[in-house]
MIKOL-965075 format. One record per residue: residue number from 1; residue in one letter; x negated, y, z negated of N, C-alpha, C in turn. Coordinates in steps of 0.001 Angstrom, whole numbers, plus 524288, in hexadecimal, padded with zeros to 5 digits. Layout:
BEGIN
- NUM, A, X, Y, Z, X, Y, Z, X, Y, Z
...
This chain:
BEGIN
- 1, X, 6E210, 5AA30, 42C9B, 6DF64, 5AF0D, 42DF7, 6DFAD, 5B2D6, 42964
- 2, X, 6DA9A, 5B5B2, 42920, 6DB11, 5B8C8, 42365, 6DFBE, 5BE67, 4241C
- 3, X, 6E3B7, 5BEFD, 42066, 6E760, 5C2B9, 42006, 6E59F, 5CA0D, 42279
- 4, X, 6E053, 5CAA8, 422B7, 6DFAB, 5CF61, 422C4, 6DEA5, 5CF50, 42A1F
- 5, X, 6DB52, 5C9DF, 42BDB, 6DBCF, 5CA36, 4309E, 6E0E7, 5C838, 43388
- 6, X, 6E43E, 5C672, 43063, 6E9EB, 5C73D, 432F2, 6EB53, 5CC03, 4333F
- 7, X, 6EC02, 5CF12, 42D86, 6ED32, 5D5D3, 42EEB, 6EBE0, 5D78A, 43469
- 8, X, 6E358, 5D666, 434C1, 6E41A, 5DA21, 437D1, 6E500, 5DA20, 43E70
- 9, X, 6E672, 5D4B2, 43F5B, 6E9C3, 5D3F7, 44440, 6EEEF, 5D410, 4442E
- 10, X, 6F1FE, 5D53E, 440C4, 6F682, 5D68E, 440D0, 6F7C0, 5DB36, 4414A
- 11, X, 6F258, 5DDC6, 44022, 6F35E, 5E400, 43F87, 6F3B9, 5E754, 444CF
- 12, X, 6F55F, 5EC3D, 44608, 6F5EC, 5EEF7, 449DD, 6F289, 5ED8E, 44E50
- 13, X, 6F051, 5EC46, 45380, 6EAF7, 5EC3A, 455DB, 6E85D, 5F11C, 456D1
- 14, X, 6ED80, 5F571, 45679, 6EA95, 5FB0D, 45830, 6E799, 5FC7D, 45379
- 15, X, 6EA97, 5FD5F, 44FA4, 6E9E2, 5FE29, 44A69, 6E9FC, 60644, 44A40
- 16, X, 6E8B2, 607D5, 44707, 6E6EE, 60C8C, 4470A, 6E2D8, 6108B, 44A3A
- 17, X, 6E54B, 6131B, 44D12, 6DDA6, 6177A, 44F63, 6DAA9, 6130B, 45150
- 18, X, 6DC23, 60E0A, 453D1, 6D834, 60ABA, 4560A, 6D74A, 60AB5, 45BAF
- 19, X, 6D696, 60F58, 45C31, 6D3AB, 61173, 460F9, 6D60B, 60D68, 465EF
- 20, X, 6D4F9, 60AA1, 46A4C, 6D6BB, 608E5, 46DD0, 6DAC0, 601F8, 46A1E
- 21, X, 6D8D0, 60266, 46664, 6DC8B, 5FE07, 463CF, 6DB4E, 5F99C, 4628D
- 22, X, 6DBE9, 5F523, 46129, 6DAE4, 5F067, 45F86, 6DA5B, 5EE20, 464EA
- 23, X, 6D4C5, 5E9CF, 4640F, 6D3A6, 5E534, 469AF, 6D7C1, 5E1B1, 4682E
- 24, X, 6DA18, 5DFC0, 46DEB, 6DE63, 5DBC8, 46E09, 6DBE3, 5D623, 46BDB
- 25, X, 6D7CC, 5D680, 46A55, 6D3B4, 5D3E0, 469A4, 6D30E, 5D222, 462BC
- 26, X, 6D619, 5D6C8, 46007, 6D634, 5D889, 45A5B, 6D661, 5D1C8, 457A6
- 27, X, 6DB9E, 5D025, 458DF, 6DC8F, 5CB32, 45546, 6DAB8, 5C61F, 45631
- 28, X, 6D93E, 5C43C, 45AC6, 6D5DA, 5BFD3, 45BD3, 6D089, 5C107, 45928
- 29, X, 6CEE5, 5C6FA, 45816, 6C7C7, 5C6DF, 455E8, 6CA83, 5C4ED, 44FBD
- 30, X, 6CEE3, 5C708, 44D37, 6CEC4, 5C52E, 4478B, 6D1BC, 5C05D, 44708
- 31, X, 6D3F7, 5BF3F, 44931, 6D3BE, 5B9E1, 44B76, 6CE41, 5B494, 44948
- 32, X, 6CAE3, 5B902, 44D1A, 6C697, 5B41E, 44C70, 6C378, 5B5E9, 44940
- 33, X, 6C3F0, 5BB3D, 44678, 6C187, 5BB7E, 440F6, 6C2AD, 5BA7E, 43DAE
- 34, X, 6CA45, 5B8A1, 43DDB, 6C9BC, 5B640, 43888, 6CA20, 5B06B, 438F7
- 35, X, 6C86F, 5AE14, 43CB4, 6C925, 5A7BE, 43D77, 6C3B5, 5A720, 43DAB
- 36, X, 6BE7E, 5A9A7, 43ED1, 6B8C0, 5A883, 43ED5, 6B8AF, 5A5BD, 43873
- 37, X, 6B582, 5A23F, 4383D, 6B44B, 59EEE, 43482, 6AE4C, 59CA8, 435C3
- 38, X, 6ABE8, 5994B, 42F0F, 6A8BE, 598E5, 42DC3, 6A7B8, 59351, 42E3D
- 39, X, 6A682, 5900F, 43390, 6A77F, 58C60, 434B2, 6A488, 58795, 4330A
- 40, X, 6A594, 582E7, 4313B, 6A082, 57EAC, 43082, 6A129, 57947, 43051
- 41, X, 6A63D, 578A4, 4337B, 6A8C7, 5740A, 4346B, 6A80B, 574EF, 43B77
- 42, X, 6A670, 57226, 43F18, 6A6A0, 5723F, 4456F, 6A6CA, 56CAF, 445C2
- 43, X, 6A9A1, 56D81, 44A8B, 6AA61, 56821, 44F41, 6A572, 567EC, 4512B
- 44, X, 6A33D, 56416, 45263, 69F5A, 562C7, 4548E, 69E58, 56424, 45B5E
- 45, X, 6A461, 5658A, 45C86, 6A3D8, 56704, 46224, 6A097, 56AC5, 4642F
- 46, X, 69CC5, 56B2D, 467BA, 69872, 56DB8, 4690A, 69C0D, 57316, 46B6D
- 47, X, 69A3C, 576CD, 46AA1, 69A96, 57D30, 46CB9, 699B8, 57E71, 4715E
- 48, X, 69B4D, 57EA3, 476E9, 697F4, 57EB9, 47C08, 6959B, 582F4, 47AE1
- 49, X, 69057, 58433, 47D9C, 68BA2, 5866E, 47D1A, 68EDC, 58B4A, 480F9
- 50, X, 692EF, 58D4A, 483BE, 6936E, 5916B, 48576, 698A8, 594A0, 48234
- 51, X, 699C0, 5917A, 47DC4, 69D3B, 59445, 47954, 698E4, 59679, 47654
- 52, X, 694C0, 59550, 47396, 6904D, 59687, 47181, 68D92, 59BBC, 472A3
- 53, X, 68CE5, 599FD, 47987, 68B24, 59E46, 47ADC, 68F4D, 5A343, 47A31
- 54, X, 6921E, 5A1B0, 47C05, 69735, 5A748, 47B3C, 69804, 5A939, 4762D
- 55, X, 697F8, 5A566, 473A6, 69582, 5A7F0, 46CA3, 692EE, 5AB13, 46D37
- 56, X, 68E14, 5AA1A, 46CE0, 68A56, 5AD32, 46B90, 68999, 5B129, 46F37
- 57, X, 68CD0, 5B21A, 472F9, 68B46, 5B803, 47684, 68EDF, 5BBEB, 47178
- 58, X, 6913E, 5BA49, 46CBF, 690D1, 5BE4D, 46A1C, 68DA1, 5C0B7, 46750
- 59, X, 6897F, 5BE7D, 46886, 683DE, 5C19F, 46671, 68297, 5C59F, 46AD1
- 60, X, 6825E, 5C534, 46FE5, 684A4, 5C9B8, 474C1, 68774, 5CFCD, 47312
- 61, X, 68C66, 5CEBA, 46EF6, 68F10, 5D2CE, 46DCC, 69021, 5D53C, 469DD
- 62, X, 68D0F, 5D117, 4648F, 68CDC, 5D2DC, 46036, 6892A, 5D792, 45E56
- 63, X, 68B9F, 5D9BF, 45AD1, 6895F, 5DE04, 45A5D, 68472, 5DD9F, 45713
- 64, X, 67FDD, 5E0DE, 45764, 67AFC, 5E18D, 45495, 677C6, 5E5AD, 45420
- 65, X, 67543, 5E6A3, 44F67, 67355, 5ECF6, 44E11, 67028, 5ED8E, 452F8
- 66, X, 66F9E, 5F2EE, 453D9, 66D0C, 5F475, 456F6, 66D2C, 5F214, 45CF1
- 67, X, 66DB4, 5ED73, 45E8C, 67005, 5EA52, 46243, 66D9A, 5E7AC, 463E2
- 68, X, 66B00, 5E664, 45D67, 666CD, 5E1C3, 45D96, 66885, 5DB07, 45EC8
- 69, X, 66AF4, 5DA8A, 45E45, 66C02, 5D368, 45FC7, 667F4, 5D21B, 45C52
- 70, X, 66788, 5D1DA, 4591D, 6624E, 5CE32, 456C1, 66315, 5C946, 454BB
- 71, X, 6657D, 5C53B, 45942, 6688F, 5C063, 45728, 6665F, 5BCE2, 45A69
- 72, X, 664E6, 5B7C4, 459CC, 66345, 5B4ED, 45B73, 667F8, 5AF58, 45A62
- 73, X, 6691D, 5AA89, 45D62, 66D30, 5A7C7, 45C60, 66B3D, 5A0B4, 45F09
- 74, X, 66A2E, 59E0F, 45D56, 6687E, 59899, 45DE8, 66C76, 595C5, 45DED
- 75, X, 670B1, 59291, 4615F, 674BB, 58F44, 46187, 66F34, 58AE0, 461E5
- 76, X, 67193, 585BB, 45C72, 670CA, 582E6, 45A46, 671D9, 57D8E, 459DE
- 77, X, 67371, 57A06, 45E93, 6775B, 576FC, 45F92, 671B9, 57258, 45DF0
- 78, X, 66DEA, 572F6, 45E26, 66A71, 56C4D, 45B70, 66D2A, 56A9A, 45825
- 79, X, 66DD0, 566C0, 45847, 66DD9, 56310, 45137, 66A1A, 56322, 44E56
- 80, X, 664FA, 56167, 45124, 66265, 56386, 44D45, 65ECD, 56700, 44AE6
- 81, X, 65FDF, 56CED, 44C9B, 6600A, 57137, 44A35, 66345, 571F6, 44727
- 82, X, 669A6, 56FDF, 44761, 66BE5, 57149, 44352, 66B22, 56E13, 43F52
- 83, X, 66A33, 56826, 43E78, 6695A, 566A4, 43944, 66353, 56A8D, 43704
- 84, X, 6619F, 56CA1, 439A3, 65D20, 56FD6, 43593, 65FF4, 57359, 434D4
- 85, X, 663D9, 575D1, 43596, 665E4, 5790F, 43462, 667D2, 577AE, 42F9E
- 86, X, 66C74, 5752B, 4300F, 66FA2, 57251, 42D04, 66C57, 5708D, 427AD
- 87, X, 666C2, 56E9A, 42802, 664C6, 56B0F, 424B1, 66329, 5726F, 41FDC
- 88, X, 6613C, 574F3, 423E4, 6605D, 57AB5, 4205F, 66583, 57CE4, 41C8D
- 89, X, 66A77, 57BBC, 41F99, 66EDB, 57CFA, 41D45, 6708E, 57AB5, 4172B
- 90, X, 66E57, 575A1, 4198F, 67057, 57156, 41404, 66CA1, 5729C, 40F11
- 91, X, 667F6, 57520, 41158, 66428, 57672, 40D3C, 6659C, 57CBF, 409EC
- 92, X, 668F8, 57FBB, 40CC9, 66925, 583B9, 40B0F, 66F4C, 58327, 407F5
- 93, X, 67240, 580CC, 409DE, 67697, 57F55, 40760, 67675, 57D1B, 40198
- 94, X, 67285, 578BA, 4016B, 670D7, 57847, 3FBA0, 66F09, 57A47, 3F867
- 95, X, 66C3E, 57F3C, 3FB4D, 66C34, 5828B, 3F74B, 66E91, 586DC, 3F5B2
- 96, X, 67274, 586B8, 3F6FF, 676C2, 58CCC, 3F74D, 67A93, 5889C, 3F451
- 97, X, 67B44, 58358, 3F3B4, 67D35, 5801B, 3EFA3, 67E66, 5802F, 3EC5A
- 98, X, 678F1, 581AC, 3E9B8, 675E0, 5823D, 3E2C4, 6794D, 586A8, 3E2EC
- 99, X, 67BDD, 58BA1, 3E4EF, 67C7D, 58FD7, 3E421, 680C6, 58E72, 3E0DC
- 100, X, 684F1, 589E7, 3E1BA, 68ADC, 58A85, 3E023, 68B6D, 58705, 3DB21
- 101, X, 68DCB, 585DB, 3D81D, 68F17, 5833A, 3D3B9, 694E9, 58130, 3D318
- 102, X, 6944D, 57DA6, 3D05B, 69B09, 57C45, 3D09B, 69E97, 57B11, 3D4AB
- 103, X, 6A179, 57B5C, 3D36B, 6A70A, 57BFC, 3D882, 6A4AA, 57E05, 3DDC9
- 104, X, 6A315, 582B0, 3DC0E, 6A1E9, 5841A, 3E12F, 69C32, 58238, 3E3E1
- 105, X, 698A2, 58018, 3E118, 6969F, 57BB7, 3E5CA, 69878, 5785C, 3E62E
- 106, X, 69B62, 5756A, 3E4C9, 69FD2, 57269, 3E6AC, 6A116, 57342, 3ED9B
- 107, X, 6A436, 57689, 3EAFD, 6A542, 57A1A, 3EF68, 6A218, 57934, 3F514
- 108, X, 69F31, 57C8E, 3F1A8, 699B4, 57DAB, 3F63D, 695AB, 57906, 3F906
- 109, X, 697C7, 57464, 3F537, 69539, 5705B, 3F81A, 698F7, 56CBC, 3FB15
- 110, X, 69D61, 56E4E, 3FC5F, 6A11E, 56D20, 4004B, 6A0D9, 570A1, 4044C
- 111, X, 69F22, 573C7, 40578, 6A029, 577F6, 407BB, 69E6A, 576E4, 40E72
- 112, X, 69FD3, 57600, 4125E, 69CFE, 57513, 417AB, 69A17, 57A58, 417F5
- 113, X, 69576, 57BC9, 41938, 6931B, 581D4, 4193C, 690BC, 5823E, 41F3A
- 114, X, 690BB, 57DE2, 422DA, 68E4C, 57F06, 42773, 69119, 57B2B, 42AE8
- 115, X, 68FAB, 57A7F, 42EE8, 69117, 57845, 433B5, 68CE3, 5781A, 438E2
- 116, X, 68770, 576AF, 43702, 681FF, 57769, 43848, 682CF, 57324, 43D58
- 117, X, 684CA, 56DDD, 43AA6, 6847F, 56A24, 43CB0, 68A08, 56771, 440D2
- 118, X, 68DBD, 56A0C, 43EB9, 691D9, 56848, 44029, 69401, 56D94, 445BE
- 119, X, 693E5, 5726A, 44611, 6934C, 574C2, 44975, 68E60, 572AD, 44D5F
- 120, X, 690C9, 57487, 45316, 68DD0, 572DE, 456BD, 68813, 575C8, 45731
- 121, X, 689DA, 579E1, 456A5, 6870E, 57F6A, 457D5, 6837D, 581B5, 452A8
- 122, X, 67F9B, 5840E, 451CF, 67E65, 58717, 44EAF, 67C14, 58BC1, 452B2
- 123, X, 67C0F, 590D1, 450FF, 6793D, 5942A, 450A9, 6784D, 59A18, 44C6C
- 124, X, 673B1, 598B6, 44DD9, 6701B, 59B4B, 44B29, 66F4C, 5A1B4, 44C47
- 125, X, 67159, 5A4F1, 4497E, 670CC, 5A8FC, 44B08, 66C57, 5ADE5, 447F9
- 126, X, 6673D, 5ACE6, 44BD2, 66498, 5AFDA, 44A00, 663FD, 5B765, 44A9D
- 127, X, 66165, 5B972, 44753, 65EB1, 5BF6C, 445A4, 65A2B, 5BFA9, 4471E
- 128, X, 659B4, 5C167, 44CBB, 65414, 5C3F4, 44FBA, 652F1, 5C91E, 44F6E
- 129, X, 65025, 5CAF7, 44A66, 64DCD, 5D061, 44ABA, 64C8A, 5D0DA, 44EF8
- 130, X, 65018, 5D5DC, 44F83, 64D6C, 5DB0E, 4545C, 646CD, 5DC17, 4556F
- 131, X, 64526, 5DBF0, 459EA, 64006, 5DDD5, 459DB, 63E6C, 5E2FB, 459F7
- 132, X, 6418F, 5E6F8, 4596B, 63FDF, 5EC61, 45759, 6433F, 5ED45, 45400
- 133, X, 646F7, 5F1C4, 45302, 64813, 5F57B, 45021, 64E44, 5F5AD, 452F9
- 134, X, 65311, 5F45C, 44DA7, 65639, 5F44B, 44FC3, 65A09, 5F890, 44E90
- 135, X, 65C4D, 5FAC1, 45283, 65FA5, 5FFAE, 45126, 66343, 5FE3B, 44D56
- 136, X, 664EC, 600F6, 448CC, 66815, 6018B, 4468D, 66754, 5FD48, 43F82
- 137, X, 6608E, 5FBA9, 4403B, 65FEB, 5F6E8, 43C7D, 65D3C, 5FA51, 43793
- 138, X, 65C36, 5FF15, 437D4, 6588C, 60169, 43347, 658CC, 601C6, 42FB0
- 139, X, 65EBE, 6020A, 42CC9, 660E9, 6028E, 42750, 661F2, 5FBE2, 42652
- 140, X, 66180, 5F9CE, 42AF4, 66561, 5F3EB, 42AF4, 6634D, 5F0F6, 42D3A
- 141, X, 65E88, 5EF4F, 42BD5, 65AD0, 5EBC0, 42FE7, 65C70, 5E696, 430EB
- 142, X, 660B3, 5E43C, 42C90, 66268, 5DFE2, 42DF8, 667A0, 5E01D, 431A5
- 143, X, 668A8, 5E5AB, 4346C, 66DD6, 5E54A, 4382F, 66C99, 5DFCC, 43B9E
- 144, X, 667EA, 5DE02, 43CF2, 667C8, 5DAF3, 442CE, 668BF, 5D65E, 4412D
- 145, X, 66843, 5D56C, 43AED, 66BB0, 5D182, 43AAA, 67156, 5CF65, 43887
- 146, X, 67394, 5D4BD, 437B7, 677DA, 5D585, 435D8, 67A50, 5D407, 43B45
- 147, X, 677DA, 5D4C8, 4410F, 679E2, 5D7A5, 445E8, 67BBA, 5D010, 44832
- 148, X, 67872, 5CD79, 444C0, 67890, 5C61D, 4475C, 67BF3, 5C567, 44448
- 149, X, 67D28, 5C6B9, 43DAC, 681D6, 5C418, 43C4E, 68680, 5C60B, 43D8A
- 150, X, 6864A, 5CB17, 43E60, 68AF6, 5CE66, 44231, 68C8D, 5CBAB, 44853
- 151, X, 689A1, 5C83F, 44B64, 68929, 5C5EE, 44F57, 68B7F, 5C08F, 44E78
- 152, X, 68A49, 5BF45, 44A1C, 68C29, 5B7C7, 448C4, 691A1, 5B918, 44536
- 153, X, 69318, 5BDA9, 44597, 69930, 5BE24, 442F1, 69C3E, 5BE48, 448A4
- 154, X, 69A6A, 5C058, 44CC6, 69C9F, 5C103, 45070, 69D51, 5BBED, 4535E
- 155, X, 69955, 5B988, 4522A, 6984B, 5B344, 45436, 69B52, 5B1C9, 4529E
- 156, X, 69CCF, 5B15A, 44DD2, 6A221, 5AC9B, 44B5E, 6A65F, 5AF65, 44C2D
- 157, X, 6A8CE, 5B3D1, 44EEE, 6AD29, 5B44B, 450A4, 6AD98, 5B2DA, 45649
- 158, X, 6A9AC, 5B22A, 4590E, 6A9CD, 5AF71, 45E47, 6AB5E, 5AB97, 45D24
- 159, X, 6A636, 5A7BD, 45A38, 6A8D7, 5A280, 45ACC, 6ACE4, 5A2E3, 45985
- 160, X, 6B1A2, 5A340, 45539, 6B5EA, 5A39C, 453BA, 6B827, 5A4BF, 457B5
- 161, X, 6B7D0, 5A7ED, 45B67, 6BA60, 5A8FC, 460E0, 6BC73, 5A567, 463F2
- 162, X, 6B6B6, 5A15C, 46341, 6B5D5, 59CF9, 4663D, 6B8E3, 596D4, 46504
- 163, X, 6B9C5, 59810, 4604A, 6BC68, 5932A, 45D93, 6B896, 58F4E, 45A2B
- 164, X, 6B48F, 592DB, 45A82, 6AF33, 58EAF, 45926, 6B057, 58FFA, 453C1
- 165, X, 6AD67, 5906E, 44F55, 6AA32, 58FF8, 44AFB, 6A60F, 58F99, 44A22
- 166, X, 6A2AC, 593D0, 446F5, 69F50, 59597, 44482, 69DD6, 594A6, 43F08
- 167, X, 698D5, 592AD, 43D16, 69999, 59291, 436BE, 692A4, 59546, 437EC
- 168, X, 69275, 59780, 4333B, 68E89, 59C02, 4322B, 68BE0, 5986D, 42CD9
- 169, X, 68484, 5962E, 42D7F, 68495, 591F7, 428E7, 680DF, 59664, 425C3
- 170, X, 68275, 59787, 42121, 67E72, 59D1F, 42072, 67A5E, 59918, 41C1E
- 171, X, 679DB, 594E5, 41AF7, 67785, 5909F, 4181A, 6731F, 58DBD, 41BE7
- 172, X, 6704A, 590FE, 41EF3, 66C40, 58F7C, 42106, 666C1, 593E9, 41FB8
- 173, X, 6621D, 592C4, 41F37, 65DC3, 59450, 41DAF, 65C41, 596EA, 4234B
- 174, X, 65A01, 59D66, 4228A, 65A74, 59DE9, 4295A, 65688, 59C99, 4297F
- 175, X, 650FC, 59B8F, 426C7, 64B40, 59A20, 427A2, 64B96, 593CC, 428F5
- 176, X, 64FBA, 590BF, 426B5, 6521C, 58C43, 42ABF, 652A4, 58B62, 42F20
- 177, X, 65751, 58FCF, 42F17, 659B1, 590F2, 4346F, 65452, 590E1, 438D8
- 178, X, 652C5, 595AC, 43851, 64D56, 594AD, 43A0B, 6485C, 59171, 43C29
- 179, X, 6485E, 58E94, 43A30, 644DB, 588B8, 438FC, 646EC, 5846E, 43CA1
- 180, X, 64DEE, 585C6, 43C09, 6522D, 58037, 43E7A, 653DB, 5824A, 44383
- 181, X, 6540B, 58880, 44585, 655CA, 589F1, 448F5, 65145, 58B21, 44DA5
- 182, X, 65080, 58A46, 453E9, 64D49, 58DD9, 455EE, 64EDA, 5956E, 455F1
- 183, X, 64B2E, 59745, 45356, 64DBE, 59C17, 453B1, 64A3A, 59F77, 45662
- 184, X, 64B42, 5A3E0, 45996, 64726, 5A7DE, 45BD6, 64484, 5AA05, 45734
- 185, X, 63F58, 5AB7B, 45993, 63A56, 5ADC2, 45507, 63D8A, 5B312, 452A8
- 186, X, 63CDE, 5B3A3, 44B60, 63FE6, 5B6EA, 44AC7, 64517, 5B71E, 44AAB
- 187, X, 64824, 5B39C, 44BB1, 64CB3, 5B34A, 449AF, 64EB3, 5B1CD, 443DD
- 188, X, 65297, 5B4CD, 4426F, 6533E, 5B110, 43C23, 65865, 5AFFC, 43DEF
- 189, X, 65B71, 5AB2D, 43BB4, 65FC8, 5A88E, 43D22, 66236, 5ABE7, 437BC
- 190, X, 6688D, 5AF1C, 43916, 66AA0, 5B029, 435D1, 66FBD, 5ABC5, 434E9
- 191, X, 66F6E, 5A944, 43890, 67565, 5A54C, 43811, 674D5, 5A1CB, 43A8F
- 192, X, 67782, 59CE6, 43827, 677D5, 5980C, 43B5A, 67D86, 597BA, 43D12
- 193, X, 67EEB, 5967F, 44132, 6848B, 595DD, 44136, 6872A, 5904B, 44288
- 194, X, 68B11, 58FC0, 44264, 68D9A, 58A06, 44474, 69136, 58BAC, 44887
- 195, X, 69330, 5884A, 44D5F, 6953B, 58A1B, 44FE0, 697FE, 584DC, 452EA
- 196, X, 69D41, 58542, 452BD, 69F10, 58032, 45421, 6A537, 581BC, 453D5
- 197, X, 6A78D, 57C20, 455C1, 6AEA3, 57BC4, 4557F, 6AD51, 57A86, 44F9A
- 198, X, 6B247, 57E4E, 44D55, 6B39E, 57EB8, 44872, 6B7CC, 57990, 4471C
- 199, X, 6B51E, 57666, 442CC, 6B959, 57004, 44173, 6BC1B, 571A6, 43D7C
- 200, X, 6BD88, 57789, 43AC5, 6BFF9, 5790F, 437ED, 6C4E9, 57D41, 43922
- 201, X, 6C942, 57EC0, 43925, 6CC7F, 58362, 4395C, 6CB76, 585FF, 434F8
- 202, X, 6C98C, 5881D, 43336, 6C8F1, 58B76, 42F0F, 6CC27, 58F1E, 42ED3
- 203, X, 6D12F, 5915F, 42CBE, 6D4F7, 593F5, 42B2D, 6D0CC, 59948, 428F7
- 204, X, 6CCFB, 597FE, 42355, 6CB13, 59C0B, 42165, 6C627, 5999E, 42068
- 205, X, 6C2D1, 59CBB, 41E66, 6BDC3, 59C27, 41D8B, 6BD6B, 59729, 419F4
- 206, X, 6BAB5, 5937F, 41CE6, 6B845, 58D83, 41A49, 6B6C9, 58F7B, 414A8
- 207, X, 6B4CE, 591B4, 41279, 6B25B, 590D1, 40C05, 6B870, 593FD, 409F3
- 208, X, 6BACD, 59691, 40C81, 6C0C9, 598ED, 40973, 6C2A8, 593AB, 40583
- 209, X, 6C45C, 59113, 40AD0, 6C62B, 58BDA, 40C38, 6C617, 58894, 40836
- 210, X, 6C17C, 587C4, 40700, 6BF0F, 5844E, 403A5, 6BE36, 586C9, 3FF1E
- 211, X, 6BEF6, 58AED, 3FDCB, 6BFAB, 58E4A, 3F846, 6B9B8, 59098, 3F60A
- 212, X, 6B815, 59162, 3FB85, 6B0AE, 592AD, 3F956, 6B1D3, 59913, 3F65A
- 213, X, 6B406, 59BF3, 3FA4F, 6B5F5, 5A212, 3F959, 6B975, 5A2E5, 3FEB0
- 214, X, 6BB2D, 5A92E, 3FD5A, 6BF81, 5A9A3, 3FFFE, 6BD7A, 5AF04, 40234
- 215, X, 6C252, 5AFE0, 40516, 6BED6, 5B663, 4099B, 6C014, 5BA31, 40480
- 216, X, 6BF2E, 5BE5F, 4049C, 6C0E1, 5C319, 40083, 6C2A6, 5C89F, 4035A
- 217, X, 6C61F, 5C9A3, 40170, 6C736, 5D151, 40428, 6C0D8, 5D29D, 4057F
- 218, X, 6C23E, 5D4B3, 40A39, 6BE6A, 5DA66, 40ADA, 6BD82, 5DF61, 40545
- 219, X, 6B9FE, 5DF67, 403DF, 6B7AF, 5E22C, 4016E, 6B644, 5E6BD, 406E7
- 220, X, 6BA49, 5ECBD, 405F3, 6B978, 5F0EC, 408BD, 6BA7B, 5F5D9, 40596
- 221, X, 6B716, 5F835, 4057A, 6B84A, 5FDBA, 40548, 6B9C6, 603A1, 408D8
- 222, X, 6BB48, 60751, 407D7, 6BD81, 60AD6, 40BEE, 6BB70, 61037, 40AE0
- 223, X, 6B7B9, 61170, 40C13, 6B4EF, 617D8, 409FE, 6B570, 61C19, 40DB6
C-alpha cells in the first residue's frame, strides 16, 4: 500500500474543525483506492449478470454537470464483437509501436496492454450529447464529458469493491469502436472497458512492476 495512504488512515478520524467528523467508512474507501488497479490478466469465469447490474447503478449516483447523465453503457459479452474489437486494438497497437526505439520497445513489445479477449465482459462506455443547453457547460462545453470519465473512475472503485477487476484499453480507435459496437444514434464511445476475476494480485501498478515508469509526488501548490 502506498506510504501516504497509510499516513492517512493512521491519522486522527476526527482530524481538525471536521465538522460532524470522519465516516466510519474513512479506511475501507482508501483501502480500495489504493488496491484499484489496471487490470489485463482475467479468469475466464463469467460475471453473473446481477453483479453487473449493481455495477453500473453507479451511473444512478455519479455525479454530472448540470445533472446531465450524458452516458450511455453497452455490456459486451459476444465473442464476436469482441474479436472486432480486439482485431481494431492490434491495429492501433502497431502503430503506437513505431513510437518507441530500443530497449524500450523491447519493452513495449512485451507489454500485455488489454484483456479484450480474455475478460468475460466488455463495456463500452459511451458520451450522449445533451439535447439542449446544459447548465453550467458555457466556459466548458466539454464538462459532459469530463462528467462520463468522472463516472468510470467511480466504476473502478466499485468493481474493486466487488473483488472484480477492471482494465481501461485506451488503444482502441473510437470510429472502430463504433463500426464494432451497436451504439445509440449519436453516441461517441469514450472507453472500452474489461471486466472480469482478476488472474493477477497486483501489489502495485503492472507497468511499475515491469519497469515501464513509476508513480511520482504530487505536484501541489498552496496560494
Amino acid at each position: 500500500m502506498e506510504p501516504a495512504v497509510r499516513a492517512v488512515m493512521s491519522a486522527d478520524p476526527l482530524g481538525d474543525n471536521n465538522g460532524g467528523g470522519a465516516s466510519p467508512d474513512r479506511d475501507a474507501l482508501w483501502r480500495i483506492l489504493a488496491t484499484r488497479r489496471d487490470h489485463r490478466h482475467f479468469h475466464p469465469t463469467p460475471v453473473p449478470r446481477d453483479t453487473i447490474e449493481r455495477l453500473l447503478e453507479v451511473f444512478a449516483v455519479a455525479p454530472s454537470v448540470g445533472l446531465s447523465q450524458p452516458w450511455h453503457v453497452t455490456v459486451v459479452e459476444d465473442r464476436g464483437v469482441r474479436e472486432a474489437v480486439h482485431a481494431g486494438f492490434r491495429a492501433v497497437r502497431r502503430a503506437e509501436a513505431e513510437r518507441f526505439n530500443g530497449e524500450r520497445r523491447e519493452l513495449y513489445d512485451s507489454l500485455r496492454l488489454e484483456g479484450i479477449l480474455g475478460a468475460p465482459v466488455g463495456l463500452v462506455v459511451s458520451h450522449v450529447p445533451p439535447a439542449g443547453p446544459v447548465l453550467g457547460t458555457t466556459s466548458v462545453p466539454a464538462a459532459t464529458e469530463y462528467s462520463v470519465i468522472a463516472a468510470i473512475t467511480l466504476l473502478w472503485l466499485a468493481v474493486t469493491a466487488e473483488g472484480l477487476g477492471m482494465g481501461w484499453v485506451s488503444l482502441v480507435d473510437p470510429d472502430h469502436l463504433s463500426d464494432s459496437v451497436p451504439l445509440p444514434d449519436g453516441a461517441r464511445p469514450l472507453a472500452y472497458l474489461c471486466l472480469g476475476h482478476p488472474e493477477l494480485d497486483l501489489e502495485e501498478p503492472l507497468l511499475q512492476t515491469v519497469g515501464w515508469g513509476r508513480r511520482s509526488p504530487l505536484s501541489v501548490d498552496w496560494v
